[in-house]
C-alpha positions as semicolon CSV with decimal commas, in nm:
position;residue;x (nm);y (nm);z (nm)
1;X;-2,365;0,559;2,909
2;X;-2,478;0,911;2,898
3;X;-2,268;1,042;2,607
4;X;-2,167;1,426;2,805
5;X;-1,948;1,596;2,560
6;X;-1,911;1,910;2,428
7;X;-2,112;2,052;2,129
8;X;-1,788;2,171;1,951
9;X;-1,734;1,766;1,865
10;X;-2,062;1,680;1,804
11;X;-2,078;1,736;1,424
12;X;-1,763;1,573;1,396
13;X;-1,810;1,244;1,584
14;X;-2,154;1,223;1,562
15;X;-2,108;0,973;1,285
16;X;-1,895;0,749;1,511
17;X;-2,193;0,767;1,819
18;X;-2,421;0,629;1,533
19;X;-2,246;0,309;1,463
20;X;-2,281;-0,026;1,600
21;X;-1,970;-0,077;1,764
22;X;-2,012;0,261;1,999
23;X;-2,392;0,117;2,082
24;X;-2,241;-0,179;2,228
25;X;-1,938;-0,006;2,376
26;X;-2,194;0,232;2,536
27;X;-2,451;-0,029;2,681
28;X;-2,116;-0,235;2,813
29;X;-1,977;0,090;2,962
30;X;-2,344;0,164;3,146
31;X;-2,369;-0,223;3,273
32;X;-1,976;-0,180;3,382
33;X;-2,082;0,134;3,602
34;X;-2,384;-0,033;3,743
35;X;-2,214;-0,317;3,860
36;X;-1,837;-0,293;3,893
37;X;-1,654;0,009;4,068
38;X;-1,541;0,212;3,819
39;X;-1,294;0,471;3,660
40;X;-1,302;0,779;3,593
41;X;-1,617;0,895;3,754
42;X;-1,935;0,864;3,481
43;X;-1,951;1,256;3,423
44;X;-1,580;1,280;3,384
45;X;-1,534;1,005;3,082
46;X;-1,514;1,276;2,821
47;X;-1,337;1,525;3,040
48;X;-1,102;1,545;2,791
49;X;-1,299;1,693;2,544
50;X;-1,516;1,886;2,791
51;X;-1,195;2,142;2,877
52;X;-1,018;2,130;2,536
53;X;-1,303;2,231;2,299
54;X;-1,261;2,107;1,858
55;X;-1,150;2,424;1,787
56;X;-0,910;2,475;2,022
57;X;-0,680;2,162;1,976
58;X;-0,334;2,225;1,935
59;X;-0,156;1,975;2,113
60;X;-0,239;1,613;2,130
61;X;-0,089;1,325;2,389
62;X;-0,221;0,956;2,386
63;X;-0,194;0,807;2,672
64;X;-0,373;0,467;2,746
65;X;-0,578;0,378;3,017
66;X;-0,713;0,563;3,298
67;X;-0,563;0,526;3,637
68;X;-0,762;0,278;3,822
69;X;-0,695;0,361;4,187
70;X;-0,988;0,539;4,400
71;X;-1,018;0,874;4,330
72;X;-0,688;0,959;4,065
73;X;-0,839;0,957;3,698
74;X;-1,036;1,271;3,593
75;X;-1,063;1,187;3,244
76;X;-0,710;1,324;3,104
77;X;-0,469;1,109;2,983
78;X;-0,138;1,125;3,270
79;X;-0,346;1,372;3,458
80;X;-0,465;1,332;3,841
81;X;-0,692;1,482;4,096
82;X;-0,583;1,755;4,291
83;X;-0,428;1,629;4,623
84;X;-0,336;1,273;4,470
85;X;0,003;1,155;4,518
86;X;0,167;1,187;4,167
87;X;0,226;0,916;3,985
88;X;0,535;0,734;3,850
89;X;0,500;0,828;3,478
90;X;0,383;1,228;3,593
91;X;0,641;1,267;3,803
92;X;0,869;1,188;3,504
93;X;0,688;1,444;3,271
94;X;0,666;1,687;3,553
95;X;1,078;1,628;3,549
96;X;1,169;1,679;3,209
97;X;0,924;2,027;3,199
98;X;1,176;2,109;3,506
99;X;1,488;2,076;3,333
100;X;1,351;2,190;3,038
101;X;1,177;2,500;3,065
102;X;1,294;2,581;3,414
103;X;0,906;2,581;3,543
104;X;0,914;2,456;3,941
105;X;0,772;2,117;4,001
106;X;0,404;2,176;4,067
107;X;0,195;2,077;4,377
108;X;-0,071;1,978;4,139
109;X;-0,091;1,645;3,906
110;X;-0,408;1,770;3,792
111;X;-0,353;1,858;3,417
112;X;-0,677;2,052;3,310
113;X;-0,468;2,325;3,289
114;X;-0,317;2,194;2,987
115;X;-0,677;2,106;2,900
116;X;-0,774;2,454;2,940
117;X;-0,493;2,605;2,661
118;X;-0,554;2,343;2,358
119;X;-0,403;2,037;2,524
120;X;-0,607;1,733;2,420
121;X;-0,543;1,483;2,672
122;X;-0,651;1,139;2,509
123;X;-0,640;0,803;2,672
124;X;-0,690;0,535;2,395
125;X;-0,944;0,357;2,656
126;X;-1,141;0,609;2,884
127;X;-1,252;0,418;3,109
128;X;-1,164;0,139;3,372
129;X;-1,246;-0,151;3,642
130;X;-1,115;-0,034;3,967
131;X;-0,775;-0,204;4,025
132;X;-0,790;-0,385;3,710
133;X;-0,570;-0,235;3,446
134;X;-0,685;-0,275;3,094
135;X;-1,013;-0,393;3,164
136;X;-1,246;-0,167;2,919
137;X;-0,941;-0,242;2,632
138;X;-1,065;-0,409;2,309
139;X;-1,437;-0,315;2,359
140;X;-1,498;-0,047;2,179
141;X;-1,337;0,269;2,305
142;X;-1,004;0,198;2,096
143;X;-1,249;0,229;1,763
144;X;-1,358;0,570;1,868
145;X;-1,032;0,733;1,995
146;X;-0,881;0,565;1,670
147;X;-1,122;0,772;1,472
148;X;-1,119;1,101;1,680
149;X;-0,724;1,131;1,622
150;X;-0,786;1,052;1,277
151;X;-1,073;1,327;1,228
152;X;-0,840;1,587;1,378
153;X;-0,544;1,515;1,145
154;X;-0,791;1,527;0,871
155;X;-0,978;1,890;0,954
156;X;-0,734;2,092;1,145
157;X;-0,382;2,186;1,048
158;X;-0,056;2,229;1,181
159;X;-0,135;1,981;1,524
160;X;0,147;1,891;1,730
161;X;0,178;1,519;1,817
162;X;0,329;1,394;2,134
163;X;0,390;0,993;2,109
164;X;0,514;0,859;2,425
165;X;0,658;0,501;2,372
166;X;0,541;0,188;2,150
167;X;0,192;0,226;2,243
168;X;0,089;0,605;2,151
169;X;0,350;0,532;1,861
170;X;0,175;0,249;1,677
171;X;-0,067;0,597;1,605
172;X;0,146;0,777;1,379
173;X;-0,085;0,606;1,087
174;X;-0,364;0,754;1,157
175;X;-0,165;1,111;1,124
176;X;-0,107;1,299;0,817
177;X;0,245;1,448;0,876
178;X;0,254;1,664;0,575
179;X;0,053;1,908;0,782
180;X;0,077;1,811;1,144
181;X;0,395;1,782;1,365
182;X;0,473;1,429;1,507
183;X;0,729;1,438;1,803
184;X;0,821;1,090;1,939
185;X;0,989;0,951;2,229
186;X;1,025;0,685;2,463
187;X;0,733;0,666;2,776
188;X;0,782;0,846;3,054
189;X;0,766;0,546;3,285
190;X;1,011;0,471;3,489
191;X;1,123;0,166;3,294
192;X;1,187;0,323;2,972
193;X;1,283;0,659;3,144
194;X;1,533;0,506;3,370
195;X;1,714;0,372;3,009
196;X;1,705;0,723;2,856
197;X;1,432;0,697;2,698
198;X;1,205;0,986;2,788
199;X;1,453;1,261;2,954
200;X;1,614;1,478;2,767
201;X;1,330;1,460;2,482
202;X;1,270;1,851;2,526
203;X;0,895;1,804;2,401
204;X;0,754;2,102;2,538
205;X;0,937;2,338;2,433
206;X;0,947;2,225;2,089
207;X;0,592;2,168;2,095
208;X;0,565;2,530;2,234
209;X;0,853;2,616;1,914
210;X;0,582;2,434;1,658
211;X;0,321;2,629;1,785
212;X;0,459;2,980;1,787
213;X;0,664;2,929;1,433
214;X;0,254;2,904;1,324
215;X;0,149;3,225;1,502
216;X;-0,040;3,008;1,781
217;X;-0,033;3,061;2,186
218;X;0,264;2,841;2,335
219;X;0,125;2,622;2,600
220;X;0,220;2,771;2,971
221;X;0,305;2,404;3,089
């Protein structure tokens, strides 16, 4: 696996590329590619770093896994290509932006624009067998998100969280929350949505609230 990410991260994760467990994540990752079909496509696995540069973080999401139908992960966490049907969980999150910022539904599902303004869009596993959900977890890539979300708690300040449901949750100890914000909330999917869980959360514009009350750009979601 050709490691393609931007130099602005380099001097912090560098240390992680160098240890054993990322070897072996990156030599199963480059057999995977060879000989499975595979998610996102190779030059888009660190997309999410590739749009929303070190210094430029200001809001984080964790999402999971990527997508692992032909042609919808790009590398950000929730995000699609352009002219991909939306899915279940986006068209939640595209919902609650709707009712609570008043911003039209977009055509779009593709999220680099987020990526673009400080939004780092971070599955927990970046990549994926096609049609096989969950089949890169617990080989490596959960050791070197871990540690990324943990390195930006520890050198930036003022970082709003978004947790979506138990998974992105189970993060919150790898967050120092005497200087970062932590907002929480149920998952988006229709499951825990459809219990009233997710709408009604009002995430981005308190994210956006966060952000200003610290003299930062609020995120044009």
């Amino acid at each position: 696996m050709n490691v393609d990410i931007h130099e602005s991260w380099k001097p912090h994760l560098q240390g992680e590329f160098d240890k054993p467990y990322f070897k072996n994540l990156a030599n199963f990752v480059k057999t995977e590619y060879k000989t499975q079909t595979c998610f996102p496509p190779g030059n888009q696995i660190f997309n999410a770093f590739n749009h929303c540069h070190f210094e430029d973080v200001k809001v984080v999401i964790i999402g999971q896994d990527p997508y692992h139908g032909a042609g919808q992960a790009n590398g950000l966490c929730f995000s699609v290509n352009d002219d991909m049907a939306h899915p279940p969980s986006l068209i939640n999150i595209f919902k609650e932006i709707e009712t609570d910022l008043g911003i039209p539904y977009p055509k779009s599902g593709n999220l680099l624009r987020w990526a673009n303004q400080g939004v780092l869009l971070l599955n927990a596993t970046l990549t994926v067998r096609a049609h096989q959900a969950g089949s890169h977890q617990k080989k490596g890539w959960e050791n070197f998100t871990d540690a990324v979300i943990k390195i930006i708690s520890d050198k930036k300040e003022s970082v709003v969280f978004l947790l979506w449901g138990g998974f992105a949750k189970q993060k919150v100890k790898l967050i120092n929350k005497g200087k970062h914000h932590v907002l929480e909330s149920g998952h988006p999917s229709p499951l825990s949505a459809n219990r009233g869980y997710w709408f009604g959360n009002k995430h981005f514009s308190k994210a956006n609230l966060l952000l200003e009350q610290k003299g930062k750009k609020k995120i044009a979601w």
